[in-house]
C-alpha positions as CSV (number, residue, x, y, z in Angstrom):
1,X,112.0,121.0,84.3
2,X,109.8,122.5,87.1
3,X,108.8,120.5,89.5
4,X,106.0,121.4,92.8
5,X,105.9,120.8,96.1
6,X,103.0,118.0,96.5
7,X,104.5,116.0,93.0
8,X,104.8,112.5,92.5
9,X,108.3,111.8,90.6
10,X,110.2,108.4,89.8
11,X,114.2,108.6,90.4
12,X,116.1,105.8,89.3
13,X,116.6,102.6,91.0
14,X,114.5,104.5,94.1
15,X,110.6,104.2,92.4
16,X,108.0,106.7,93.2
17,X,109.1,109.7,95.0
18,X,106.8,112.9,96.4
19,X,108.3,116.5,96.1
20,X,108.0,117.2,99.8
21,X,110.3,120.7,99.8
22,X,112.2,123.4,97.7
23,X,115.1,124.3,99.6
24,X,117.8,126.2,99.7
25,X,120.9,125.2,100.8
26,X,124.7,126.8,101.1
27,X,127.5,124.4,99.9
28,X,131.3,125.6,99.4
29,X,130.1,128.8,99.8
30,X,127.7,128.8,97.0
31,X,123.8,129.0,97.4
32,X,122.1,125.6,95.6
33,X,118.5,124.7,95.2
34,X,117.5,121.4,95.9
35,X,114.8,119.2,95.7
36,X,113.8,117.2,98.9
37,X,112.5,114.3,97.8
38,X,111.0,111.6,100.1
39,X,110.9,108.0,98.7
40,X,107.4,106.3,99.2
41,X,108.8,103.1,99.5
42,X,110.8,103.3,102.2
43,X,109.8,106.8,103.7
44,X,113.8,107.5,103.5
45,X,114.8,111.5,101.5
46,X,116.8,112.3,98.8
47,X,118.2,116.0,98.0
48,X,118.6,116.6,94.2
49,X,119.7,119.5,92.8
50,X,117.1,121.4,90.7
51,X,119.9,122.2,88.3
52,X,120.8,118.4,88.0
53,X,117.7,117.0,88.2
54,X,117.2,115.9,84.4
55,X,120.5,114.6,84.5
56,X,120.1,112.4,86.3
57,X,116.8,110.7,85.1
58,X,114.3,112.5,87.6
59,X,111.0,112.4,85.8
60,X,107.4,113.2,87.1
61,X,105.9,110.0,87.1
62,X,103.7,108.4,83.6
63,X,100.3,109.9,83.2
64,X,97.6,107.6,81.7
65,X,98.2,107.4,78.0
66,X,101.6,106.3,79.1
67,X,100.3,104.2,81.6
68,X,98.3,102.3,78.4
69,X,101.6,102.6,76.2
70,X,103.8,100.8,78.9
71,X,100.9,98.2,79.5
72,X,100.7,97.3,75.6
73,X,105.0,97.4,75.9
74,X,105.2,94.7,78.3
75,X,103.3,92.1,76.3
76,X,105.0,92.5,73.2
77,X,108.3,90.9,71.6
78,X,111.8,91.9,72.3
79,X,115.2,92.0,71.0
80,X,117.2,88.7,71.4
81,X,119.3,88.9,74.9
82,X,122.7,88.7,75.2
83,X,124.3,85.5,75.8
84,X,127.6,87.5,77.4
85,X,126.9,88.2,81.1
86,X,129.0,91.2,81.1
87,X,127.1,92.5,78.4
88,X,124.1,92.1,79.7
89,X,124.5,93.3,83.5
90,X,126.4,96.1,81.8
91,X,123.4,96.8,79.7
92,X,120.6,96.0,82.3
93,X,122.2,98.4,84.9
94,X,122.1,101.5,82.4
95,X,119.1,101.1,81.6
96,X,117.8,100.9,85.0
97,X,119.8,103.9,86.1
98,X,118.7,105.5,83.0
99,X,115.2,106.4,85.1
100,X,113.2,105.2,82.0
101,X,110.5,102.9,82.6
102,X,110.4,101.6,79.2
103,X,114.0,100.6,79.8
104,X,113.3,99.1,83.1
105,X,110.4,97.1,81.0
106,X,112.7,95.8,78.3
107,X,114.7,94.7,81.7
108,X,112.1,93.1,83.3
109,X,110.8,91.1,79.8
110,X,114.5,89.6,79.2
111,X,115.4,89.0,82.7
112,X,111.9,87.1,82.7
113,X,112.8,84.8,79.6
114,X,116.1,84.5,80.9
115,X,114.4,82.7,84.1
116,X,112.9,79.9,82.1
117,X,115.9,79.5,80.6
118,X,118.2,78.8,83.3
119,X,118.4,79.8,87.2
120,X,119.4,83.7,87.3
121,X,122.5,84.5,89.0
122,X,122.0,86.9,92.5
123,X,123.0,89.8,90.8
124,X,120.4,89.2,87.6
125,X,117.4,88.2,90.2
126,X,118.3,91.8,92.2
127,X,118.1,93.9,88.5
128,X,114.6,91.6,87.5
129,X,112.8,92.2,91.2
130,X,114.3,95.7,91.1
131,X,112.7,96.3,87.7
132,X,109.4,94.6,88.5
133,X,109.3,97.0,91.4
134,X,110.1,100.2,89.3
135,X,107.3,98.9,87.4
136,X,104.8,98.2,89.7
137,X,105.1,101.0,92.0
138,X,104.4,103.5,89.4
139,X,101.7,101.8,87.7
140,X,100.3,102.0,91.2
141,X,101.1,105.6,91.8
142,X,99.8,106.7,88.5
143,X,96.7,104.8,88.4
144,X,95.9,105.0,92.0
145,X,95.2,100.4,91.3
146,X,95.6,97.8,93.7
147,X,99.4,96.8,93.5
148,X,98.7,93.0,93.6
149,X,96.3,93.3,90.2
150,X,99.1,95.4,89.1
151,X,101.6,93.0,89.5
152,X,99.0,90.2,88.3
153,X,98.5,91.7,84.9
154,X,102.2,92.7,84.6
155,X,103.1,89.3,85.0
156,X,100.5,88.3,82.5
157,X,101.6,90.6,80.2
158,X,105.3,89.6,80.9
159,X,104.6,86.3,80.3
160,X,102.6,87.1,76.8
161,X,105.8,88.7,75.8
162,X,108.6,85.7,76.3
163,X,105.7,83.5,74.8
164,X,106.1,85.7,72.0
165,X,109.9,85.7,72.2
166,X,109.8,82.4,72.2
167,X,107.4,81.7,68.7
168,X,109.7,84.4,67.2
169,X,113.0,82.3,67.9
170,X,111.7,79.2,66.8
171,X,110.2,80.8,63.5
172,X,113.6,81.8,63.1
173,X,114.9,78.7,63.8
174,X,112.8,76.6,61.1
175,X,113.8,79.1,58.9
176,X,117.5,78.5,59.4
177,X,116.8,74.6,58.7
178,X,114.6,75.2,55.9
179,X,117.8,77.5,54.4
180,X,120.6,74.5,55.7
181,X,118.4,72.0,54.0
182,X,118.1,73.9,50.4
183,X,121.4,74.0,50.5
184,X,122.4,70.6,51.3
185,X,120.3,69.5,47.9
């Protein structure tokens, strides 16, 4: 992956980032390239490694069809959420790190359910703001928007989804008594 001077990027768990230099740089004796990456959010750099930059989820940010695709994403259903903590934080963290924003969108929809189930833990509300801002920000940066409409219709569609979620589990739910009760006669 190529990336230019000038280039909006997304690195994990940082948001948006602009490709402000290519440099090279001497470490242990070896020349490395690197990119210099300044985060927008906080105005603070990051040096990647060009060789390294893949691997470690650097992406250029979500053009417009993408932008559309993640949109419809957020409103629909999801997979059932773990009831194990472990599990989950385990699972929530990789997929944040993983610098997906689809991932970080299947974050932010069961951290969001989770919350009108019961009170999120510290750690929990951290990964759900964290995700909402991964979300947000580029949605912003791709689509040059207004970041509070941004976040309005997220949280539209976010709520569209665990309404959703929540018609799904209670089908499932009748289903199971309807399937109890024919065997009970």
């Amino acid at each position: 992956m190529e990336l230019s001077v000038g280039q909006k990027v997304s690195y994990p768990n940082q948001g948006v980032c602009m490709v402000e230099d290519i440099e090279k740089k001497k470490i242990a004796g070896n020349q490395m390239k690197f990119y210099s990456l300044r985060v927008l959010s906080d105005n603070s750099t990051i040096f990647v490694p060009t060789a390294n930059a893949e691997a470690v989820g650097l992406r250029p940010i979500i053009g417009t069809r993408q932008c559309k695709n993640l949109l419809d994403y957020l409103g629909e259903d999801f997979d059932k959420v773990s009831s194990d903590w472990k599990v989950r934080s385990r699972e929530f963290n990789d997929k944040l790190q993983s610098g997906d924003i689809f991932e970080a969108a299947d974050v932010l929809k069961k951290l969001t359910y989770l919350s009108t189930e019961k009170k999120l833990s510290f750690r929990e509300q951290s990964l759900l703001e964290k995700a909402k801002f991964l979300i947000v920000s580029e949605l912003r940066s791709a689509g040059d928007g207004n970041e509070k409409k941004i976040e309005q219709k997220v949280n539209g569609l976010i709520e569209s989804a665990c309404g959703h979620h929540s018609a799904e589990l209670e089908k499932e739910e009748e289903k199971e008594e309807k399937a109890k009760s024919a065997k009970g006669h």
